[in-house]
C-alpha positions as CSV (number, residue, x, y, z in Angstrom):
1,X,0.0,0.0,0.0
2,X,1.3,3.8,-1.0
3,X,1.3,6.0,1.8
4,X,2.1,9.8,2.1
5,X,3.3,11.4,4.8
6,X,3.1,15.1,5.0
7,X,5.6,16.5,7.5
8,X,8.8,14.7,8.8
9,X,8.4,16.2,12.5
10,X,8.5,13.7,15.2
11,X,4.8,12.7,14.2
12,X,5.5,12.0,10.6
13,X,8.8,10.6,11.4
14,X,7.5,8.1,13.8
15,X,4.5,7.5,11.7
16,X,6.5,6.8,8.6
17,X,9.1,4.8,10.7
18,X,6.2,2.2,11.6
19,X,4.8,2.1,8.4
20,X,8.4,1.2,6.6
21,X,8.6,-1.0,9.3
22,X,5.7,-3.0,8.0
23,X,7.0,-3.4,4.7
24,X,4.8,-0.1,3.0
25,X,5.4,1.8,0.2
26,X,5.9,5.1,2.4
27,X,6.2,8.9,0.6
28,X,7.1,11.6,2.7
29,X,6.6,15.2,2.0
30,X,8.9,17.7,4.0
31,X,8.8,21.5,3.1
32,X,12.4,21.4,5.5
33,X,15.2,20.5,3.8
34,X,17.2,19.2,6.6
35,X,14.4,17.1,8.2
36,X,13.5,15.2,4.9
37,X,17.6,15.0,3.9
38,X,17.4,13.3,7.9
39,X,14.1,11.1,6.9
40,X,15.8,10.2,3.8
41,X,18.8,8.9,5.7
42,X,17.2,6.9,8.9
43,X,14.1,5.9,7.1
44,X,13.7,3.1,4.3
45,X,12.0,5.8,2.3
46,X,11.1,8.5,-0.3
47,X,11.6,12.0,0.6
48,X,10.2,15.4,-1.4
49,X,11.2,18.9,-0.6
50,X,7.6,20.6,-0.9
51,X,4.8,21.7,0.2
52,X,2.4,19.1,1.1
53,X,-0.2,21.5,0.5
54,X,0.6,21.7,-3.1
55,X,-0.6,20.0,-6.5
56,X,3.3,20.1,-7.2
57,X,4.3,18.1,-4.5
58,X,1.7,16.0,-4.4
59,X,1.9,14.9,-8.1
60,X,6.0,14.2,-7.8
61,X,4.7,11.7,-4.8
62,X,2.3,9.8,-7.3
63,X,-0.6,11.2,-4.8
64,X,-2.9,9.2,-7.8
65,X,-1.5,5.9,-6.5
66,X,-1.5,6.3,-3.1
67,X,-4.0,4.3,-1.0
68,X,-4.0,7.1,2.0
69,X,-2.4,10.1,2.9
70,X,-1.6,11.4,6.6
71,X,-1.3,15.3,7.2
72,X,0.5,15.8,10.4
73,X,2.7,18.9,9.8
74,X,1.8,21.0,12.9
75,X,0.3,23.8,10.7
76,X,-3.8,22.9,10.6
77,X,-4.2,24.3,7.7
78,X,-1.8,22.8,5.5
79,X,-3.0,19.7,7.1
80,X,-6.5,20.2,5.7
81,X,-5.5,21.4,2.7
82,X,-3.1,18.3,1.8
83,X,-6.3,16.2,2.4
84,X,-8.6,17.9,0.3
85,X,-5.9,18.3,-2.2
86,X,-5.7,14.2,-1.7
87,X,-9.2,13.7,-2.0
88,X,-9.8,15.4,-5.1
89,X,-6.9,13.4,-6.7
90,X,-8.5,9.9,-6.1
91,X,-7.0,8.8,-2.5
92,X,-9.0,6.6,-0.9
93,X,-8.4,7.9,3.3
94,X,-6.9,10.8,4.0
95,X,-5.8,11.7,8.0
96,X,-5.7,15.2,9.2
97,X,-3.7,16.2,12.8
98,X,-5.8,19.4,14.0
99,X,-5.5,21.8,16.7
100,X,-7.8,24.3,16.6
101,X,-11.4,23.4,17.9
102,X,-12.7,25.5,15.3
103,X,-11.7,22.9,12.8
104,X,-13.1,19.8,14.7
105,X,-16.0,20.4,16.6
106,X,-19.5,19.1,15.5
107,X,-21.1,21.3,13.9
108,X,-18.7,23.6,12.4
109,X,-18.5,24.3,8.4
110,X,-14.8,23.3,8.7
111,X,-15.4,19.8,10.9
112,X,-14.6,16.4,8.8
113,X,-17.9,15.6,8.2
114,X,-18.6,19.2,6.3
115,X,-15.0,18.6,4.5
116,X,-15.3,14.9,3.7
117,X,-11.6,14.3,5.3
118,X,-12.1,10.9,7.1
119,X,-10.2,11.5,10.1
120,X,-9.5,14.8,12.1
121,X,-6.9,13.6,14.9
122,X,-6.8,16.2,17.9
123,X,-3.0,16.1,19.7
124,X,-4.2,17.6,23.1
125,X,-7.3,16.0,23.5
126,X,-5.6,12.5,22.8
127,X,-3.2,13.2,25.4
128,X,-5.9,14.5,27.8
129,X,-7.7,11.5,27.3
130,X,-4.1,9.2,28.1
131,X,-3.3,11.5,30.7
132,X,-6.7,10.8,32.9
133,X,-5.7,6.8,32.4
134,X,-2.2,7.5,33.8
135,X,-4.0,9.0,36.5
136,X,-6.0,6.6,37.8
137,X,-3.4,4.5,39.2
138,X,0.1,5.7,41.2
139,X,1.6,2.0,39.7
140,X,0.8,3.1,36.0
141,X,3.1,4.3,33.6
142,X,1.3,3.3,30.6
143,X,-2.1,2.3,29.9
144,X,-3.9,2.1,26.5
145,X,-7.4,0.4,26.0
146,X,-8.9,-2.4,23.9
147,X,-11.7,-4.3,23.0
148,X,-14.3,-1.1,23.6
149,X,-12.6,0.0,27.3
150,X,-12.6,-3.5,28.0
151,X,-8.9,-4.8,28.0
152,X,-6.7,-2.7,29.4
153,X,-2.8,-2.7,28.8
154,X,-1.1,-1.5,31.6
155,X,2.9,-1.1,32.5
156,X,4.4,-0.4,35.9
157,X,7.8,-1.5,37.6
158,X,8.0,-4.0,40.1
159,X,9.1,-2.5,43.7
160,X,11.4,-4.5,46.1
161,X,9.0,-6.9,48.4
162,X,6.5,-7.4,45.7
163,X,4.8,-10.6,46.1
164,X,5.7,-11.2,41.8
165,X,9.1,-10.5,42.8
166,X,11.9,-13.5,41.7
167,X,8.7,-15.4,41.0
168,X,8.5,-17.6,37.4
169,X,5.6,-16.9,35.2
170,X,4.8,-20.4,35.4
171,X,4.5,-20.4,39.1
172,X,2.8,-16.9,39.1
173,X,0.2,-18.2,37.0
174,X,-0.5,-21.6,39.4
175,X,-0.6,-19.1,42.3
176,X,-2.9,-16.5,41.0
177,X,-5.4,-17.8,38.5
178,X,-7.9,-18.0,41.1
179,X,-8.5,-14.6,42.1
180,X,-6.1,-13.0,39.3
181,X,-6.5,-12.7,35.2
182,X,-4.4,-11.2,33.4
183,X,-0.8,-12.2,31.2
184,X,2.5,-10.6,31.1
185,X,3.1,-9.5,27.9
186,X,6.5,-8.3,28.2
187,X,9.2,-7.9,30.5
188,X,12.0,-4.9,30.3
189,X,14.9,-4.8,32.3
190,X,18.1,-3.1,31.6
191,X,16.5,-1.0,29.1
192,X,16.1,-4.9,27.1
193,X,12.8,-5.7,25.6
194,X,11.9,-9.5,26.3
195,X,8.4,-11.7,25.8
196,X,8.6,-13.1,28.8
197,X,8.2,-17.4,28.7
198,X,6.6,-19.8,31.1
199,X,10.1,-20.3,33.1
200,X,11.1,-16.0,32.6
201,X,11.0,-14.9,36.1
202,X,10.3,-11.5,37.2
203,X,12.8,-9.3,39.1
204,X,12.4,-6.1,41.5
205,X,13.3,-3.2,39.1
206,X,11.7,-5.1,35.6
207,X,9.6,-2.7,34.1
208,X,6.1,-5.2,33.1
209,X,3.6,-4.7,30.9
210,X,0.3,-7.0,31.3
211,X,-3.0,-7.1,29.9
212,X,-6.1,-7.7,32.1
213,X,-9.6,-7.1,32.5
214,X,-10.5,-3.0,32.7
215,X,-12.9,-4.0,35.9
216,X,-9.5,-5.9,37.5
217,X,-6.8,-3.4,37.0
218,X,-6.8,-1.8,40.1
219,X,-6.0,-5.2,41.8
220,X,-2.8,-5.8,39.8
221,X,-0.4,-3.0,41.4
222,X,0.0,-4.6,45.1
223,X,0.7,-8.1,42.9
224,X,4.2,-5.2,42.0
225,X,4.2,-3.7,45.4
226,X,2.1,-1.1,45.5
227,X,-0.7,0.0,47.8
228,X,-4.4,1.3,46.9
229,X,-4.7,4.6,45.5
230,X,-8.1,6.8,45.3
231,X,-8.0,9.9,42.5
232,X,-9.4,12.7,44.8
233,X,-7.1,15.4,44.5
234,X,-4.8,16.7,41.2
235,X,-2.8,20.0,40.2
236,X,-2.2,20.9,36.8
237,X,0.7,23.1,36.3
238,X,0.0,24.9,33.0
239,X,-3.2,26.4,30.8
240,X,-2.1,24.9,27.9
241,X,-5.1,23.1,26.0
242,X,-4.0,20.1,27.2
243,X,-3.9,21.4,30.7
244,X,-7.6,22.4,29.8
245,X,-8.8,19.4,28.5
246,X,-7.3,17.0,31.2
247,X,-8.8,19.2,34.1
248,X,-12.4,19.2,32.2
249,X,-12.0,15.5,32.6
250,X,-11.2,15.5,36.2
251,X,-14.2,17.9,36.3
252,X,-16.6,15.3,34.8
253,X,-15.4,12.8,37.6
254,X,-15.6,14.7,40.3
255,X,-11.9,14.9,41.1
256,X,-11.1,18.6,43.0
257,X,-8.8,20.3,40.5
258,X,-6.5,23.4,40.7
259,X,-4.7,24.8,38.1
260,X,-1.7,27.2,37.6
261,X,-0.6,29.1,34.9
262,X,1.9,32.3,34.7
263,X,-0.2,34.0,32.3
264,X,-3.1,35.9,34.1
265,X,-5.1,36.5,30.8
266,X,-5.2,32.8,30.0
267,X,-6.2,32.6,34.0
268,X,-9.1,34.3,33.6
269,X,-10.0,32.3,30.3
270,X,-9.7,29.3,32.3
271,X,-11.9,30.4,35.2
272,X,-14.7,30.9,32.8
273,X,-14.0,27.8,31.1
274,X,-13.8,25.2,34.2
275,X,-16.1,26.3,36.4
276,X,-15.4,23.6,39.4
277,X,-11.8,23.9,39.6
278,X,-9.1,26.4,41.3
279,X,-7.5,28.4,39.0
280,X,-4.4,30.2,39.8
281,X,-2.0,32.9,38.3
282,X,1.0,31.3,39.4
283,X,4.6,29.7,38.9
284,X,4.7,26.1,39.0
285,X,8.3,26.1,39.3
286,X,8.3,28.3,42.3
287,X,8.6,25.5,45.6
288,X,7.3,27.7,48.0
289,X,4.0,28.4,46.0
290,X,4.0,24.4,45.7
291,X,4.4,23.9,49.3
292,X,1.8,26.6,50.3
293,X,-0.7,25.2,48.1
294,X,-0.4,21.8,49.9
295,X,1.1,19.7,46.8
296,X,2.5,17.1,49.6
297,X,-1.4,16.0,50.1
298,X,-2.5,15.6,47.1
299,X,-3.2,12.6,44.5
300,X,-1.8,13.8,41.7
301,X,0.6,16.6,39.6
302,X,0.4,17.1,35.8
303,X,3.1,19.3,34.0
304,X,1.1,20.5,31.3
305,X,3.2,23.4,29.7
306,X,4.1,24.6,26.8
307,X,7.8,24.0,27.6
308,X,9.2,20.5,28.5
309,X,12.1,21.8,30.4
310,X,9.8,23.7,33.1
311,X,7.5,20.3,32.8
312,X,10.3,18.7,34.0
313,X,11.6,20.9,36.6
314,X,7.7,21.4,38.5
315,X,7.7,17.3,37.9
316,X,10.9,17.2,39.6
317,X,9.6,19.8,42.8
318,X,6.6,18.8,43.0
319,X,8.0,15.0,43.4
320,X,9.9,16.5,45.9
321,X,7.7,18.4,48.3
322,X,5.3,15.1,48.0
323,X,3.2,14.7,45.4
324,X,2.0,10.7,44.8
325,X,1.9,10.0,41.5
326,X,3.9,12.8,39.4
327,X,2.9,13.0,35.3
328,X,5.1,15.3,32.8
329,X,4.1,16.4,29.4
330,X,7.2,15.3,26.6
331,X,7.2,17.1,23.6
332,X,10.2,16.2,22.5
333,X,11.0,12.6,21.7
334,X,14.6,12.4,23.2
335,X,13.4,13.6,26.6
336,X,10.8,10.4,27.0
337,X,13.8,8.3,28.5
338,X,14.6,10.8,30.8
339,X,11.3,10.5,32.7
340,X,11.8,7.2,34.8
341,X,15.8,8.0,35.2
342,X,15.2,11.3,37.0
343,X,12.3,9.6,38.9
344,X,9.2,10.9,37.4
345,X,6.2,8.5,37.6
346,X,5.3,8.7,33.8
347,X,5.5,10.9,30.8
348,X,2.6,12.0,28.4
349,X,3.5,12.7,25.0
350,X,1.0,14.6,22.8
351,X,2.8,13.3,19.8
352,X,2.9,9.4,20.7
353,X,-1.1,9.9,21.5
354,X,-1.2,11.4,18.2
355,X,0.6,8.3,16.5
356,X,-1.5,5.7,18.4
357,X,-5.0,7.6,17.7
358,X,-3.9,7.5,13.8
359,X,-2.4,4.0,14.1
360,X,-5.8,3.0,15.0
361,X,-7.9,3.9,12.3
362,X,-5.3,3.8,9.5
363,X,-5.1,-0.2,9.9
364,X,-8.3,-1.1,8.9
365,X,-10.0,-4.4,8.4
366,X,-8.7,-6.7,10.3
367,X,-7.4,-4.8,13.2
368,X,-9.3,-3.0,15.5
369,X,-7.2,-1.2,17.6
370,X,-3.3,-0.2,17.6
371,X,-1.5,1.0,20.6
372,X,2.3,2.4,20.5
373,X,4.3,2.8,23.4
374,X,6.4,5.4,24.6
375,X,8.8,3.3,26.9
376,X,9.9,0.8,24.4
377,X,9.4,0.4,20.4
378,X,6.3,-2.3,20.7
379,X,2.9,-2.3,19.6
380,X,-0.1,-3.9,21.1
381,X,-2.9,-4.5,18.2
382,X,-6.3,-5.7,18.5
383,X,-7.4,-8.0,15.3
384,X,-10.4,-9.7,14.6
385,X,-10.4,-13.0,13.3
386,X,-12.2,-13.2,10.1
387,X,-13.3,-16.4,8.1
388,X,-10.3,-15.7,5.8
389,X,-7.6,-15.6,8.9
390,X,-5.3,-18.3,8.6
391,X,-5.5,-18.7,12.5
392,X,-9.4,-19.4,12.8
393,X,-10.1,-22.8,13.9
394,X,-6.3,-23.2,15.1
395,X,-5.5,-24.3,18.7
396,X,-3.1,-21.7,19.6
397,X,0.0,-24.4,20.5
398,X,-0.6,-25.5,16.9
399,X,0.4,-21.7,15.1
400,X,3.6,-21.1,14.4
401,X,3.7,-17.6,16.1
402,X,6.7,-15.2,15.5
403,X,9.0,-15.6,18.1
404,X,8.9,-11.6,18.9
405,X,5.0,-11.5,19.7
406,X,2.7,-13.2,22.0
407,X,-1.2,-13.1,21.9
408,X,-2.3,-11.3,25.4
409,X,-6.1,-12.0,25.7
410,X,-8.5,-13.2,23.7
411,X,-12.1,-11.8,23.6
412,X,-15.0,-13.6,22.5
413,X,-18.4,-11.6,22.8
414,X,-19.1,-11.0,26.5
415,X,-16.3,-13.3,27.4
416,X,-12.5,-12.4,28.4
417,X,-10.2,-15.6,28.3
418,X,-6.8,-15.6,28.7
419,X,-5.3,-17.7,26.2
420,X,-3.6,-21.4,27.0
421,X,-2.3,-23.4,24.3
422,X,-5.5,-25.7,23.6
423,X,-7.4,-22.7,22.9
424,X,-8.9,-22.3,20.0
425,X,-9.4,-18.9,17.9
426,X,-13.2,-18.8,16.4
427,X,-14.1,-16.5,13.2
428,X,-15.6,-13.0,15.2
429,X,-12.9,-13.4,18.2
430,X,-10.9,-9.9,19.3
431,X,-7.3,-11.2,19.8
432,X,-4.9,-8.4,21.7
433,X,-1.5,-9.2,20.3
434,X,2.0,-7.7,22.0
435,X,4.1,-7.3,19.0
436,X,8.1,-6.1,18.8
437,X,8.3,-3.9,15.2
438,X,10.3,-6.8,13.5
439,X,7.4,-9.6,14.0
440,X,4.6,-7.4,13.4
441,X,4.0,-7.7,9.5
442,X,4.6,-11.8,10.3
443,X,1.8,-11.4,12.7
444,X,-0.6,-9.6,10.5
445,X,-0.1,-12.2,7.6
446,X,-2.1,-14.8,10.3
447,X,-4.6,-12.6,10.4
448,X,-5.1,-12.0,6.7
């Protein structure tokens, strides 16, 4: 399949990266001449200098042969231009990244429905959305869900004295499959990505990510060492839009919400937009402020700026007068790994919720629901199993499965299993797969 790519930022570039990765015909478009000359260099794909925006550059990309094309420069207007453009020259699905909510919400003259773009993909809402998961847990540091809200993955790291702790899958699972479901899909440790086997045992310090139940999560963390939590209280430092969107979530659940900002005229925008929460013109750097404002006692702390360096340093204070569970915004791609080396809880990145909202709608058919993680390069994906799958009617021990995926859960109707080796996958089953990049195209031909 021929894919374009407008814009080689950290979206495109991660977008095209996966897609390359998967054995498609990938075009980018880069109006930057350095950052397509870099795509061109790390990426098994073509570049063009241009203008996504214009007939030129779409023509020298064979836009006429191209199955779908993703607009994800962080201009919104080039980005809806490029698809109407695309549309009008024959391509099939066309993806638009859009900030501005005059561009996306219902109703408007400009909204996808009025423009005939099939998908308008909003960054800060996406990583609102992530960001209220993250928070529902002081364990998590990743959670993406499946099958409807159903199936949750989540990762957290296992803390010395955890009852999991120098404990084998195998005897893990013997021990808990009374009172616990869910499966390990992947162990790290030592920054080494591994799908874990029956005799893999987990250590204190492995980062885990399993896949269980949505109504079960919260009884997974003390299994890693950690104790109850209950959301009451959260500060967001920052009034940027994702800042806005997160706290009108915590507004909807009833969680008591301040928010700080240093810019008083976006204070009083905020006071009239979130009408049960505390908004303050205020430093979130500043660790007296912090102190006075009692961030020791409460729940939670968002870093929702504009800037990841300040994200990073009222993360860093606010972990330090107390705060429980301590979220950053990461705009930037290369700070991600900073985050759990500095001692952050968990990062948010608008971008990778960007990705993994487009990476689930651009796979269609077949797959349901795609999920890319920010701690390591894996994908969880959610397939269907159709009558033409070459797994349906398989027991699972009988499939040859690439050696660098494993299926996590299985979901038949009302029904949650977690998969053994004599089951067997039936035409309409949801199957969660864990996927490393180099297996996934191998696991996607068993599902053709």
């Amino acid at each position: 399949m021929r894919v374009i790519v407008v814009g080689a930022g950290e979206v495109g570039f991660h977008l095209a990266q996966r897609l390359s990765e998967e054995h498609q015909d990938v075009v980018i478009i880069e109006s930057d001449p350095e950052r397509a000359d870099h795509a061109a260099q790390q990426l098994d794909v073509q570049t063009i200098v241009g203008n996504g925006a214009s007939l030129s550059a779409l023509e020298k990309a064979s836009v006429r042969r191209a199955s779908m094309l993703l607009a994800v420069t962080s201009r919104d207007e080039v980005n809806l231009i490029a698809c109407l453009a695309a549309k009008r020259l024959g391509v099939e699905y066309t993806v638009a990244r859009i900030s501005n909510p005059d561009y996306y919400e219902h109703g408007s003259v400009l909204s996808s429905e009025q423009m005939g773009i099939d998908l308008m993909v909003n960054p800060e809402r996406e990583c609102a959305r992530e960001t209220f998961l993250l928070l529902q847990n002081d364990a998590f540091t990743e959670v993406a869900e499946f099958a409807d809200g159903r199936v949750q993955l989540i990762g957290l790291t296992v803390k010395t004295g955890a009852p999991v702790a120098g404990r084998t899958i195998r005897d893990l699972r013997a021990e808990f499959s009374g009172g616990y479901h869910y499966v390990t899909a992947a162990i790290v440790r030592d920054g080494v990505t591994m799908i874990p086997k029956a005799d893999s045992t987990i250590e204190v310090g492995d980062h885990i990510y399993l896949l269980a139940p949505t109504s079960e999560v919260d009884d997974i963390p003390p299994l890693a060492g950690y104790a109850r939590f209950d959301l009451r209280r959260v500060m967001i430092a920052g009034g940027s839009l994702e800042g806005q969107y997160i706290a009108e979530l915590l507004e909807a659940h009833g969680v008591e919400c301040t928010v700080l900002d240093r810019d008083r005229r976006r204070c009083i925008e905020l006071a009239e937009k979130l009408t049960r929460s505390l908004v303050l013109h205020a430093d979130a750097t500043d660790l007296e402020l912090l102190e006075m404002e009692g961030v020791s006692g409460i729940d939670g702390f968002v870093a929702a700026t504009g800037n990841d360096e300040t994200n990073l340093l009222s993360s860093l204070l606010a972990k330090e007068v107390g705060a429980r569970k301590v979220l950053s915004l990461v705009h930037k791609f290369e700070y991600l790994k900073l985050v759990p080396a500095v001692g952050i809880s968990a990062s948010i990145s608008p971008r990778i919720s960007t990705v993994n909202a487009i990476l689930r709608r651009i796979r269609r058919g077949r797959v349901m629901t795609v999920a890319s993680l920010s701690g390591i390069s894996a994908e969880v994906i959610e397939f269907e199993v159709t009558h033409k799958s070459r797994i349906a009617g398989q027991a699972l021990r009988d499939v040859d499965f690439p050696k660098g995926a494993v299926i996590g859960t299985i979901v038949r109707g009302d029904e949650i299993i977690l998969p053994r080796g004599e089951d067997v996958l039936h035409v309409g089953d949801d199957v969660i797969v864990f996927a490393m990049p180099e297996a996934i195209a191998s696991v996607g031909v068993l599902f053709d």
